[in-house]
MDTraj code that builds the backbone (N, CA, C; nanometers):
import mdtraj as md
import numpy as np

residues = "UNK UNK UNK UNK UNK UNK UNK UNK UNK UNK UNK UNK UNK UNK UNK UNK UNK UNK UNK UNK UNK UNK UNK UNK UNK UNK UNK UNK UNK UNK UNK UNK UNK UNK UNK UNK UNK UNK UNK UNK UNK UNK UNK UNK UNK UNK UNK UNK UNK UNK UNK UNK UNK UNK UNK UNK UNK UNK UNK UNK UNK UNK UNK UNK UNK UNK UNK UNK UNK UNK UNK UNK UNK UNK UNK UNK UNK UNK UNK UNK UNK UNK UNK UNK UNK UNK UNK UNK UNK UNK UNK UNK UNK UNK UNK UNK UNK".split()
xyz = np.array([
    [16.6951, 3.6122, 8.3129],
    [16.6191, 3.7341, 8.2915],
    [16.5038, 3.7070, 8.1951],
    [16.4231, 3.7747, 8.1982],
    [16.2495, 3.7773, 8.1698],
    [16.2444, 3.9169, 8.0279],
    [16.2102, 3.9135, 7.9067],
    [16.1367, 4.0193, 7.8494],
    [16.0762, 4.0609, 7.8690],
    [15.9617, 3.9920, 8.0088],
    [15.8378, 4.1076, 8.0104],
    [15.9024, 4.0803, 8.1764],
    [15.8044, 4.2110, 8.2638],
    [15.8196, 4.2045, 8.4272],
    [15.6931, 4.1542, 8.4579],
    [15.6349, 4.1288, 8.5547],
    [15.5411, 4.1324, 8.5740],
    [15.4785, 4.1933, 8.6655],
    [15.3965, 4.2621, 8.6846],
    [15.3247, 4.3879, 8.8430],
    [15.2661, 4.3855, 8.8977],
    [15.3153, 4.3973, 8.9890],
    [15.2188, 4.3792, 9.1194],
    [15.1132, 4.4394, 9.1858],
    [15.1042, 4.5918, 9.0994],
    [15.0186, 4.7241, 9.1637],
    [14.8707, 4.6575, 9.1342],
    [14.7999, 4.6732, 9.2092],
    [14.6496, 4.6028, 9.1429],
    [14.5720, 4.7279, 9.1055],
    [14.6496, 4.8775, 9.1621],
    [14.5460, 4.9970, 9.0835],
    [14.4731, 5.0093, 9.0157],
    [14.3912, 5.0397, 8.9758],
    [14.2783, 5.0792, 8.8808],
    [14.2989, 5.0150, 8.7507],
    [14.4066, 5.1072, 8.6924],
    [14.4687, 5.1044, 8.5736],
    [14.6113, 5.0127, 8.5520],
    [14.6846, 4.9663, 8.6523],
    [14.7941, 4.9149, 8.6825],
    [14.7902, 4.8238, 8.5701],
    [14.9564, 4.7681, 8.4699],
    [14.8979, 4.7387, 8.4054],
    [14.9486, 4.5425, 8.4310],
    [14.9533, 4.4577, 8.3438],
    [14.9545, 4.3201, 8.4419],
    [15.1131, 4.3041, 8.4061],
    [15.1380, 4.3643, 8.3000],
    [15.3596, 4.3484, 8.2686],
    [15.3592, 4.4401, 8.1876],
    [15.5049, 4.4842, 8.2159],
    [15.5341, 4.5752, 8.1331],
    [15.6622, 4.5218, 8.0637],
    [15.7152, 4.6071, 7.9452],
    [15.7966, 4.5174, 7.8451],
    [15.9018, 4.7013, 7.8167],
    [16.0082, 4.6861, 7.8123],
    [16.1137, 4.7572, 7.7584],
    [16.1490, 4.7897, 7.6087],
    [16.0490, 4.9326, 7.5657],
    [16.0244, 4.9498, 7.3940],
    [16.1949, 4.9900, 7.3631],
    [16.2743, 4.9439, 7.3173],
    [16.3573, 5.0254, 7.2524],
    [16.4116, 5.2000, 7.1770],
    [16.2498, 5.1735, 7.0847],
    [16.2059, 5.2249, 6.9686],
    [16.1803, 5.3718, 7.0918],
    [16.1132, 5.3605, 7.1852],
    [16.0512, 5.4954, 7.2861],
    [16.1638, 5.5076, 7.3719],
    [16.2432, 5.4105, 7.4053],
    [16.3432, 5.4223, 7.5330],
    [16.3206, 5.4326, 7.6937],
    [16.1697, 5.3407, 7.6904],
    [16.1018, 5.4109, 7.7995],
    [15.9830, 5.2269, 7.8187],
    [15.9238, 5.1739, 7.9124],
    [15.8307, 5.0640, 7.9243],
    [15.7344, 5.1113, 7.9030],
    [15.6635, 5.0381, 7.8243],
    [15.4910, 5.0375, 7.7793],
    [15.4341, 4.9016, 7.9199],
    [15.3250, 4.9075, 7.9204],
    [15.2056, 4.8052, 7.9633],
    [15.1173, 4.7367, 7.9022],
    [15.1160, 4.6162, 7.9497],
    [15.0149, 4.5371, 7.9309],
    [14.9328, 4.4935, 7.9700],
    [14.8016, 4.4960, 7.9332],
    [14.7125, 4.4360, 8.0502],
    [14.6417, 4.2621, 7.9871],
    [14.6398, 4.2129, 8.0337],
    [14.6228, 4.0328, 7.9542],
    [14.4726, 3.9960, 8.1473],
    [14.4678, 4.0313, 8.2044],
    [14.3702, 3.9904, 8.3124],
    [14.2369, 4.0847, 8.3143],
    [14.2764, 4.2319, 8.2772],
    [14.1391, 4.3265, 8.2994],
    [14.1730, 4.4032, 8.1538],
    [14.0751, 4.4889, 8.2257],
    [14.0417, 4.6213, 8.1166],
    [14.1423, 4.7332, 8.0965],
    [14.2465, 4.8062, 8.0127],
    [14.3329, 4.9182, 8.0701],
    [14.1955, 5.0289, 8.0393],
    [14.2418, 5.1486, 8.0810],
    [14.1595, 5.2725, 8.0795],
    [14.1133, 5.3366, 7.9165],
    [14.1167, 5.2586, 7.8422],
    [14.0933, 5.2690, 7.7212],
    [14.0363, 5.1497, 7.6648],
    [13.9718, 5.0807, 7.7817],
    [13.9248, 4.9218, 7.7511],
    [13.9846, 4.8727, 7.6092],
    [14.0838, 4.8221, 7.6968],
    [14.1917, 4.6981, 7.5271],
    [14.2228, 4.6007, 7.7005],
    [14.2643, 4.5040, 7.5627],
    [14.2991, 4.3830, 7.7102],
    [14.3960, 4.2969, 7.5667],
    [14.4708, 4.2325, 7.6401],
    [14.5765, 4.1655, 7.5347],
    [14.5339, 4.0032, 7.5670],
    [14.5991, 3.9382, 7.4689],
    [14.6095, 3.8006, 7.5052],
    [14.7832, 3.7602, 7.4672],
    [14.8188, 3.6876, 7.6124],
    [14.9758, 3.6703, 7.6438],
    [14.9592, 3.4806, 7.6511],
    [15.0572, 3.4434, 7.6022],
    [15.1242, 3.3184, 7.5736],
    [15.1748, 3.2178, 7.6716],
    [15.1566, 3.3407, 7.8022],
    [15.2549, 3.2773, 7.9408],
    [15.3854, 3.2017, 7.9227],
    [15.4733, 3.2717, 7.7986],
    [15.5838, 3.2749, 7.7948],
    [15.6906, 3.3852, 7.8101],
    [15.7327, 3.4050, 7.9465],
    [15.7982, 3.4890, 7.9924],
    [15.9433, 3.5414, 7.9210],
    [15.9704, 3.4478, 7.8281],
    [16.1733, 3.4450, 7.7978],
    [16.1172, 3.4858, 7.6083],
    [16.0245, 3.4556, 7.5684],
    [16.0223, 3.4730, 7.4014],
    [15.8412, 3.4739, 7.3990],
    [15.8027, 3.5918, 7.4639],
    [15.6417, 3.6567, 7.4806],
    [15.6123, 3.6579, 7.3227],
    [15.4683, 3.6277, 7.3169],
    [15.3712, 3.6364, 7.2059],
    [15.2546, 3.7209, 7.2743],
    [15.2465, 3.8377, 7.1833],
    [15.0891, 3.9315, 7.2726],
    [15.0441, 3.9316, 7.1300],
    [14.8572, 3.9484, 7.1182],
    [14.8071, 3.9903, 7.0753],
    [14.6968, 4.0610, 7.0870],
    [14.6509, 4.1942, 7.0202],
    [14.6455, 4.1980, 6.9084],
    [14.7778, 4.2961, 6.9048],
    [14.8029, 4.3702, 6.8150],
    [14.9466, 4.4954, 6.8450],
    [14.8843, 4.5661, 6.9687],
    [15.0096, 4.6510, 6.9809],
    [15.0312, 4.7472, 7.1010],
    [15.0570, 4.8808, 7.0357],
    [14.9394, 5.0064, 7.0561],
    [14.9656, 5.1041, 7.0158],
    [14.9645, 5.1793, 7.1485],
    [15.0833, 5.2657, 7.1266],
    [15.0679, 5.3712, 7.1906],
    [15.0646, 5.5070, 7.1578],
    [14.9438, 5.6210, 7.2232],
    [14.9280, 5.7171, 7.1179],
    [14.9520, 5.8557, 7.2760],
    [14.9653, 5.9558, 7.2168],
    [14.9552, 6.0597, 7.2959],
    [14.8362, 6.1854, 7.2301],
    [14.6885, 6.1471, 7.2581],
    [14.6576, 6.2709, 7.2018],
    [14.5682, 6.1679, 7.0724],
    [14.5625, 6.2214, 6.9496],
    [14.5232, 6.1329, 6.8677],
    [14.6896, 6.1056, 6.8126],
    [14.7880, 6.1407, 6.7966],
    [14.8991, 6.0854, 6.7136],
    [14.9322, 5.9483, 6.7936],
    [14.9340, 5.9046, 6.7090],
    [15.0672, 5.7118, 6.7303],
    [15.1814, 5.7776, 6.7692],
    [15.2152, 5.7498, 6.8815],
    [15.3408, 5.7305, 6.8763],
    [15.4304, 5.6263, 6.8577],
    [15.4050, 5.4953, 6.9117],
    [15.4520, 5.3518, 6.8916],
    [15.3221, 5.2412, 6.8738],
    [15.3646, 5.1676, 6.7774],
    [15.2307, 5.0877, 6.6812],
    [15.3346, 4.9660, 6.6678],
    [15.3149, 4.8688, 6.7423],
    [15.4176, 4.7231, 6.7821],
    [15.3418, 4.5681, 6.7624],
    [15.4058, 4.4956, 6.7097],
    [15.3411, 4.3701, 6.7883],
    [15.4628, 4.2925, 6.8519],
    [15.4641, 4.2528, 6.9258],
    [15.5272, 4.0915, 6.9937],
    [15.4652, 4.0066, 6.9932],
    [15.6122, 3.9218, 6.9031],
    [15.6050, 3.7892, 6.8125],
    [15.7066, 3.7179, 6.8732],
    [15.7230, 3.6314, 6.9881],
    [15.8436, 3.4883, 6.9854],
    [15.9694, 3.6003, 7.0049],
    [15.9537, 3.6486, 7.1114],
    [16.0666, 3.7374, 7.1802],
    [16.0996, 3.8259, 7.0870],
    [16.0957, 3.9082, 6.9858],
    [16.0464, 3.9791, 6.9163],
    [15.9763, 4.0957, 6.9060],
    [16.0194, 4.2245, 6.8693],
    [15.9447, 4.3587, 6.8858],
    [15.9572, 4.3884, 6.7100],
    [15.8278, 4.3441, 6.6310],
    [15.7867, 4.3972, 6.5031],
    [15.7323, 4.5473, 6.5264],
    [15.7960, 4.6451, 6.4787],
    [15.7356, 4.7768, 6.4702],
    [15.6721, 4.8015, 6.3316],
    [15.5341, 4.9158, 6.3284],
    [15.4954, 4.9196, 6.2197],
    [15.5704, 5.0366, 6.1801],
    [15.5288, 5.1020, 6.0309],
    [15.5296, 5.2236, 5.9844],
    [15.4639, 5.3068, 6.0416],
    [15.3772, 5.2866, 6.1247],
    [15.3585, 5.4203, 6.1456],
    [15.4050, 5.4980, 6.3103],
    [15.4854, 5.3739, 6.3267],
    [15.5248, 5.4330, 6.4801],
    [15.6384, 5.5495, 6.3941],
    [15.6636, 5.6603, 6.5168],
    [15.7423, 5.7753, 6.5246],
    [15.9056, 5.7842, 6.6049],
    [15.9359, 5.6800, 6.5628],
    [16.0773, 5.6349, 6.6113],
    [16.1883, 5.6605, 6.4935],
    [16.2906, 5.5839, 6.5376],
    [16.3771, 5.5507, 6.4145],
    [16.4183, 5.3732, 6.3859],
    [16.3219, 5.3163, 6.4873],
    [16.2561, 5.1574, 6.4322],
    [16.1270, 5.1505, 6.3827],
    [16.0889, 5.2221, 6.3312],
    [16.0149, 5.2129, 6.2315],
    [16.0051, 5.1467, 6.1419],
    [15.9028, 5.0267, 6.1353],
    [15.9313, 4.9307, 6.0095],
    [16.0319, 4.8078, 6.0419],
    [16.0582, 4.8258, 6.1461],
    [16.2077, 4.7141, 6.1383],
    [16.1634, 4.5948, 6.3040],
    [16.2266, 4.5220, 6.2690],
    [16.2127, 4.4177, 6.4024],
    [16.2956, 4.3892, 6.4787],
    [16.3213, 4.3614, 6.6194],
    [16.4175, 4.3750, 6.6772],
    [16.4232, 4.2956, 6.7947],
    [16.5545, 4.2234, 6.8511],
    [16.5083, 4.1205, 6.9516],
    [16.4434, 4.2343, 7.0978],
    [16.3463, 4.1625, 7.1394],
    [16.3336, 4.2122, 7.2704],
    [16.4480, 4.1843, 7.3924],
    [16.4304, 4.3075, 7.5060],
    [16.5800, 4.3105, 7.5371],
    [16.5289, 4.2508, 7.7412],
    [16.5969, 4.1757, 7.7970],
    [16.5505, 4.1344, 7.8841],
    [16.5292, 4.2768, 7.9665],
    [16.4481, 4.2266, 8.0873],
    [16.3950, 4.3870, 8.2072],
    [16.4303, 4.3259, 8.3519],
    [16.4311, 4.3962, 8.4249],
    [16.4962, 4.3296, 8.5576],
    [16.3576, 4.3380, 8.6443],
])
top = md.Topology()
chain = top.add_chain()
for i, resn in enumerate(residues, 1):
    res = top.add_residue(resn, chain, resSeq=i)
    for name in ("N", "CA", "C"):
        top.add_atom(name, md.element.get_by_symbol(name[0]), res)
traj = md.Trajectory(xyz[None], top)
C-alpha cells in the first residue's frame, strides 16, 4: 500500500494524488504537474511509501484555514493553526487504497 493515490481524472482541476488527512477525516489533493484552481502547484519526491511535498498544504473554506500541513518522509506535520484536534502534532501518514 501507497500514502498517496494517484489520479487519473485529467479535469480541469483534477488533482495529480490525493493523500488521507486524518486531522479532517476526509482526502485533500495534490497537484505536483499543473496549476490547481487557486494556482499552487506542489513539488513531490516520487516517493510513493514515505512522500515529501513541498511547500505546506493549506486547506481553507472561505477565508478560514481549516487544515495547514506539511508532508515530511511519510509524515503528516500539522500546524497551529489548522482547526482539528491534531493541531500542532505529527503523525504517521496512513496508507490509501
Amino acid at each position: 500500500m501507497a500514502k498517496l493515490r494517484k489520479t487519473y481524472d485529467l479535469g480541469e482541476f483534477a488533482p495529480d494524488f490525493t493523500f488521507y488527512c486524518p486531522g479532517c477525516g476526509c482526502e485533500h489533493g495534490v497537484w505536483t504537474t499543473r496549476l490547481n484552481k487557486n494556482k499552487a502547484m506542489w513539488i513531490f519526491d516520487d516517493n510513493m511509501d514515505n512522500p515529501s511535498i513541498e511547500p505546506s498544504i493549506t486547506i481553507k473554506k472561505g477565508n478560514q484555514t481549516l487544515c495547514h500541513l506539511y508532508i515530511k518522509n511519510g509524515k503528516i506535520e500539522y500546524l497551529a493553526d489548522c482547526r482539528h484536534k491534531l493541531a500542532g502534532k505529527t503523525v504517521e501518514m496512513e496508507d490509501i487504497d
